[in-house]
C-alpha positions as semicolon CSV with decimal commas, in nm:
position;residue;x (nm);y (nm);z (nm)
1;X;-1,910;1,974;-0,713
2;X;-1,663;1,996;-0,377
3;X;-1,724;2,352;-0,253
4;X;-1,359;2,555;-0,213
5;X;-1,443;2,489;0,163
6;X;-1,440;2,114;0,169
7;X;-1,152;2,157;-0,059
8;X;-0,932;2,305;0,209
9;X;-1,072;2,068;0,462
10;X;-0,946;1,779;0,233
11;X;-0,643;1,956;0,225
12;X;-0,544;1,990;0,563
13;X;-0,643;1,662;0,646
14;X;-0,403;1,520;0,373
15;X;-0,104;1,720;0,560
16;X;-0,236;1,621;0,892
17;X;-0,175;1,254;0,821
18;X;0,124;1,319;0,637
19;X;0,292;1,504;0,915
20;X;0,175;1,230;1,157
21;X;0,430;0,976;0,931
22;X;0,709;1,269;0,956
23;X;0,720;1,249;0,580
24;X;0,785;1,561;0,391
25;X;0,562;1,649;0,087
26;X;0,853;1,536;-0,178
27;X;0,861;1,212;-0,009
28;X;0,493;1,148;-0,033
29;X;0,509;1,308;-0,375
30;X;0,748;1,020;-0,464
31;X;0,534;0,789;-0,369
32;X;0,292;0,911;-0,572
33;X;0,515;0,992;-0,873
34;X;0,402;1,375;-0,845
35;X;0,583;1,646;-0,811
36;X;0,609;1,800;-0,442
37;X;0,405;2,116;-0,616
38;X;0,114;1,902;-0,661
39;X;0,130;1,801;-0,286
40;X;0,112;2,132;-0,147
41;X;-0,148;2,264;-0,405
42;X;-0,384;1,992;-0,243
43;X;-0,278;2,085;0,151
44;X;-0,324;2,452;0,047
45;X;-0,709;2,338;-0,091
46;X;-0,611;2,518;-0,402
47;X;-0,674;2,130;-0,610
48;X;-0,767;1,809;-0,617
49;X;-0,661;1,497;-0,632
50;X;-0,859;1,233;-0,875
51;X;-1,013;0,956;-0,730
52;X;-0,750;0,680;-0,848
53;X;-0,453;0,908;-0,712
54;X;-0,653;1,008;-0,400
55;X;-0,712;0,608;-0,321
56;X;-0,346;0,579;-0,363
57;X;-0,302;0,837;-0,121
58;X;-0,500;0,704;0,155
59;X;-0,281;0,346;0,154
60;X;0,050;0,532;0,163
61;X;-0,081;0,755;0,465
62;X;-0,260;0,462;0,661
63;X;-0,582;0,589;0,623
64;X;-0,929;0,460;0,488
65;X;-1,044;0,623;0,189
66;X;-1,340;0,733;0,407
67;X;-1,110;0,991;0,568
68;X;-1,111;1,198;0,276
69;X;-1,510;1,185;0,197
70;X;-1,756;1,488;0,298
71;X;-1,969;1,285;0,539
72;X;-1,613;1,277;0,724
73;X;-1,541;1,595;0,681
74;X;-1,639;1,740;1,023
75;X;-1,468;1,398;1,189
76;X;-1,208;1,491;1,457
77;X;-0,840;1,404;1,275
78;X;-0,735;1,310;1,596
79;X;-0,952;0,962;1,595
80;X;-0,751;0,827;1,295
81;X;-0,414;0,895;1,487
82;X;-0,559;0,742;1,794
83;X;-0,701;0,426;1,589
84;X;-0,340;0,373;1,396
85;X;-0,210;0,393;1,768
86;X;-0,445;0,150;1,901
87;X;-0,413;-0,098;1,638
88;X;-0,040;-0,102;1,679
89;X;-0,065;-0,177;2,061
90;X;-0,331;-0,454;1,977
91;X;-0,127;-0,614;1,728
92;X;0,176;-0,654;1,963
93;X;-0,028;-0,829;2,228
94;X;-0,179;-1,086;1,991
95;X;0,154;-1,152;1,824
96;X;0,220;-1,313;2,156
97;X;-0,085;-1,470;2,153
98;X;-0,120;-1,649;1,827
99;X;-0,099;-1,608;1,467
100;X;-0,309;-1,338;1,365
101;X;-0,146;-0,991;1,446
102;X;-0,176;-0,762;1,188
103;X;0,100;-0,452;1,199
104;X;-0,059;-0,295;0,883
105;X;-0,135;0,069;0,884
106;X;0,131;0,133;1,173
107;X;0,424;0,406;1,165
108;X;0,651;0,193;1,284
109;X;1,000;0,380;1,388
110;X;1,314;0,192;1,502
111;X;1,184;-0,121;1,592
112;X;1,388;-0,473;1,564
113;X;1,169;-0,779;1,393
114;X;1,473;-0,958;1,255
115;X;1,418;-1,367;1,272
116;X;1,045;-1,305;1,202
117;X;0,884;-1,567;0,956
118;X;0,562;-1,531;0,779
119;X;0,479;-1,187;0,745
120;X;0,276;-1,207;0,443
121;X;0,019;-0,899;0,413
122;X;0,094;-0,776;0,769
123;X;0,301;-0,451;0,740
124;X;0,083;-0,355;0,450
125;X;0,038;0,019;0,402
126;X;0,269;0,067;0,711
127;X;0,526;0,357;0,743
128;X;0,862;0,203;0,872
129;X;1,166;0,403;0,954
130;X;1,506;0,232;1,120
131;X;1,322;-0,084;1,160
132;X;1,552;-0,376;1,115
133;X;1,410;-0,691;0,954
134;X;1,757;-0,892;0,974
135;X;1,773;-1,301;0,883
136;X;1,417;-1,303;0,882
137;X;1,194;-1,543;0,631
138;X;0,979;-1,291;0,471
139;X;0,880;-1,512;0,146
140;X;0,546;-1,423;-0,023
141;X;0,516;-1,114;0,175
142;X;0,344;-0,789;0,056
143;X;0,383;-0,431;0,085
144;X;0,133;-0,239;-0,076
145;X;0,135;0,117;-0,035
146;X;0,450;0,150;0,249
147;X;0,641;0,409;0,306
148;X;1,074;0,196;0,397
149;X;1,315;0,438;0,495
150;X;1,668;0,327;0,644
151;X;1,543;-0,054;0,734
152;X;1,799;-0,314;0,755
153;X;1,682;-0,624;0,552
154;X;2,041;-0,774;0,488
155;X;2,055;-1,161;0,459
156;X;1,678;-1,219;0,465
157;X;1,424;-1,431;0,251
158;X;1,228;-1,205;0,041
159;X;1,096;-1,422;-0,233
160;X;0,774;-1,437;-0,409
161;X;0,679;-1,118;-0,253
162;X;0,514;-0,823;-0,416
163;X;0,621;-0,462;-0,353
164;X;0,316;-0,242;-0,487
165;X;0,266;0,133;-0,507
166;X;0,542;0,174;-0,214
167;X;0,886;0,404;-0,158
168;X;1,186;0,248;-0,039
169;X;1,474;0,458;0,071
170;X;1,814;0,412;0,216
171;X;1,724;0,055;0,297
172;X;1,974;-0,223;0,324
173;X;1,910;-0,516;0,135
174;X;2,274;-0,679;0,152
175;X;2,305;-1,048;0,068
176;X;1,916;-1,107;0,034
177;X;1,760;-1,324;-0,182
178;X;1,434;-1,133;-0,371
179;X;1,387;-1,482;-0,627
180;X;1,080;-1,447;-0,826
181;X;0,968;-1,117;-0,643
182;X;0,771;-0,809;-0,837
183;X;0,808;-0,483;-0,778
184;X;0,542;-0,264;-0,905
185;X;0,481;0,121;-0,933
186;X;0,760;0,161;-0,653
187;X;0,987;0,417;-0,618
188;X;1,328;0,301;-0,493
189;X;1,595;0,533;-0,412
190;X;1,913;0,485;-0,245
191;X;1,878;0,100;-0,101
192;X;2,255;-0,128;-0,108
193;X;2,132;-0,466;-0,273
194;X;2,547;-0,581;-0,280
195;X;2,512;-0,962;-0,289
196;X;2,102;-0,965;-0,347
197;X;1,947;-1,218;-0,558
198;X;1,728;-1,068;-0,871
199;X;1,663;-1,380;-0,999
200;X;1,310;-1,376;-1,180
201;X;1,265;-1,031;-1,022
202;X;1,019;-0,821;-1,223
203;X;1,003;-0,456;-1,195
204;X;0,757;-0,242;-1,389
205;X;0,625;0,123;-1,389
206;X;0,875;0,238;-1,137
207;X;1,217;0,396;-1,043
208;X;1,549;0,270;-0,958
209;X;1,779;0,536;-0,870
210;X;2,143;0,576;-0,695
211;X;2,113;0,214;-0,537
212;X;2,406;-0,024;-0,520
213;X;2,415;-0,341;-0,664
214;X;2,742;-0,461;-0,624
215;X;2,808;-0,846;-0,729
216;X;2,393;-0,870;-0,771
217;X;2,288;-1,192;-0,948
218;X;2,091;-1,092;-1,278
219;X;1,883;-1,390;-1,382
220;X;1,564;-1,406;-1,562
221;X;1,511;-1,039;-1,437
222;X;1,302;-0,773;-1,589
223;X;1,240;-0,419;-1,601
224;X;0,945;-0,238;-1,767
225;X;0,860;0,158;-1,796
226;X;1,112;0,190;-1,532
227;X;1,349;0,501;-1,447
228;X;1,726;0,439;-1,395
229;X;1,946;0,688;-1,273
230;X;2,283;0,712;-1,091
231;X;2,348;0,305;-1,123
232;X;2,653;0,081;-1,230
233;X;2,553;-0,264;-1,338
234;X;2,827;-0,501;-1,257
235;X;2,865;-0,937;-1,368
236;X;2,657;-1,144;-1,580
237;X;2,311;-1,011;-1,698
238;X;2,140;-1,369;-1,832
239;X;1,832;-1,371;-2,011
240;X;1,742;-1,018;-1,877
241;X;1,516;-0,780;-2,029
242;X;1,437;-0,422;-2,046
243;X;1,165;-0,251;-2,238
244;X;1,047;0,087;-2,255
245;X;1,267;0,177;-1,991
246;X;1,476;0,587;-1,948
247;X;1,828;0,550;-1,849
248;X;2,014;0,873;-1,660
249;X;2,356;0,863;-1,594
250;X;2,360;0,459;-1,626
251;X;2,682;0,238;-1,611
252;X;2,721;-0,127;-1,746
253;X;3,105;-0,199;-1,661
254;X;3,301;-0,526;-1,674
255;X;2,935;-0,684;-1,790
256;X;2,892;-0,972;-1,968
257;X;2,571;-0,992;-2,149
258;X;2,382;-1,351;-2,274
259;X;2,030;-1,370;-2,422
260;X;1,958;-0,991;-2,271
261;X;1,657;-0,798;-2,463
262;X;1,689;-0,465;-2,473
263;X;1,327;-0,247;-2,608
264;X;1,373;0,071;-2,538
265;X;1,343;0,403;-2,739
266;X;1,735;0,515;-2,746
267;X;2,016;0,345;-2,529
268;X;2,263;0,631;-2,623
269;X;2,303;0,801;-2,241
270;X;2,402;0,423;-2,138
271;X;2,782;0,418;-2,063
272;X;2,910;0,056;-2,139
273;X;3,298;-0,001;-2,032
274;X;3,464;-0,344;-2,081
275;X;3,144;-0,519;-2,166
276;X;3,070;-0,847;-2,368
277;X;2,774;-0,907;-2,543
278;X;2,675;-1,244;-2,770
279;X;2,539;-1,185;-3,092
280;X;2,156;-1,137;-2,983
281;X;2,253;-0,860;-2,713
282;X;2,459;-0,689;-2,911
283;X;2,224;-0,670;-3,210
284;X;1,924;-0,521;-2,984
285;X;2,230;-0,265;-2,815
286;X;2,283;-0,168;-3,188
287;X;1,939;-0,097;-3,249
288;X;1,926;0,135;-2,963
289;X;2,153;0,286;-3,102
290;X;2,376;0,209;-2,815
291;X;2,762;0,366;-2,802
292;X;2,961;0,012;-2,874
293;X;3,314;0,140;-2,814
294;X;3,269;-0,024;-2,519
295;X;3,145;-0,396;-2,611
296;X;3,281;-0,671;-2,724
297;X;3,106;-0,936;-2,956
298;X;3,131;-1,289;-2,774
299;X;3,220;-1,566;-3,086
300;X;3,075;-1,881;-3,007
């Protein structure tokens, strides 16, 4: 059993790598899907976290899981800084080089890559704040474990990627097209996707808060254990689906529904105004015990 000594160690090397992204501990709690309470219980050494959310951890804060284990314990916190640091340098000078520059595990802070093609794995577990990613052809690419806040995506290629375990923030995603793209155990709060693509997206075990989503295209999208709050779905939802999903302060206005499953424990905090529904939609809505007044049965 960890002694209360190692505990704190633990602890203050979990804010020392925090405060070397400049995240607070709500924003890494969101990550995590914690509370920030939980965060500073472990900096204070007065918990633990378990192994699963403690691997978690490491990938969000660019660290190996190493960093947190006793033979480490007495390692200088300094090293990992200096190793993220060095990494960062080295990848630079081989993306001149060639193809294999990695930029994973960087804090990465007001940087332009826009026009970059083939990404793939290589921001992985990367902190990125003002970075601007603009035009660029970032199909199949992969962010597992990032912390996004305020990047500038609009009009790029983001399809077939997968967004694991990461928190996006305030990031523009105007005009992109996400086709076929899965979003999983992500936290996204705040983002403008006016004019994105959500064709065959699929997000699961996540949030989706206060983003915009003006003219979106809704296609073959679909949302499981997710968290809505503070968003007004807008157009044609086709062959959409939702299960086991929470709904806060949710809009569906001027929506026209087709083929759209809805599995979810009670719609009845889901405003609908000047919606349309054929006869499938509106039977699963009615199930849910959705409020009506404000859908209209398509006739065929």
């Amino acid at each position: 059993m960890m002694t209360q000594k190692e505990t704190k160690i633990i602890g203050s090397k979990i804010a020392d790598a925090r405060k070397r992204l400049h995240i607070s501990q709500a924003q890494l709690a969101a990550g995590l899907f914690i509370s920030p309470q939980a965060v500073g219980k472990w900096e204070r050494g007065e918990s633990m976290p378990d192994i699963i959310t403690l691997n978690r951890l490491a990938e969000i804060l660019g660290v190996d899981l190493n960093y947190f284990s006793s033979s480490f314990l007495s390692a200088d916190t300094d090293t990992v800084s200096t190793e993220v640091s060095a990494k960062q340098t080295d990848s630079i000078n081989e993306q001149k080089d060639g193809p294999d520059w990695d930029m994973s595990r960087g804090n990465w802070v007001d940087a332009d890559f826009s026009g970059l093609k083939n990404l793939h794995e290589k921001f992985s577990s990367a902190n990125l704040r003002k970075c601007r990613f603009i035009g660029s052809d970032l199909s199949g690419l992969l962010l597992k474990g990032n912390h996004v806040d305020g990047c500038d995506f609009s009009g790029s290629e983001i399809n077939n990627s997968h967004i694991q375990g990461s928190y996006l923030a305030r990031d523009l995603f105007m005009e992109c097209s996400l086709r076929d793209t899965e979003f999983s155990g992500s936290h996204i709060k705040g983002c403008d996707f006016s004019g994105a693509d959500f064709t065959g997206v699929k997000f699961q075990s996540g949030a989706f808060i206060q983003n915009r989503i003006v003219d979106a295209v809704w296609n073959r999208t679909s949302f499981k254990d997710m968290q809505f709050g503070g968003i007004v779905f807008g157009g044609t939802l086709e062959r959409c689906y939702f299960e086991n999903c929470a709904f806060t302060k949710v809009t569906f206005q001027d929506v026209t529904f087709m083929d759209t499953f809805f599995k979810c424990k009670s719609l009845k905090k889901i405003k609908f105004i000047d919606c349309k529904a054929d006869r499938m939609t509106y039977a699963f809505l009615k199930n849910g015990k959705a409020d009506l007044a404000g859908v209209m049965l398509l006739t065929p």
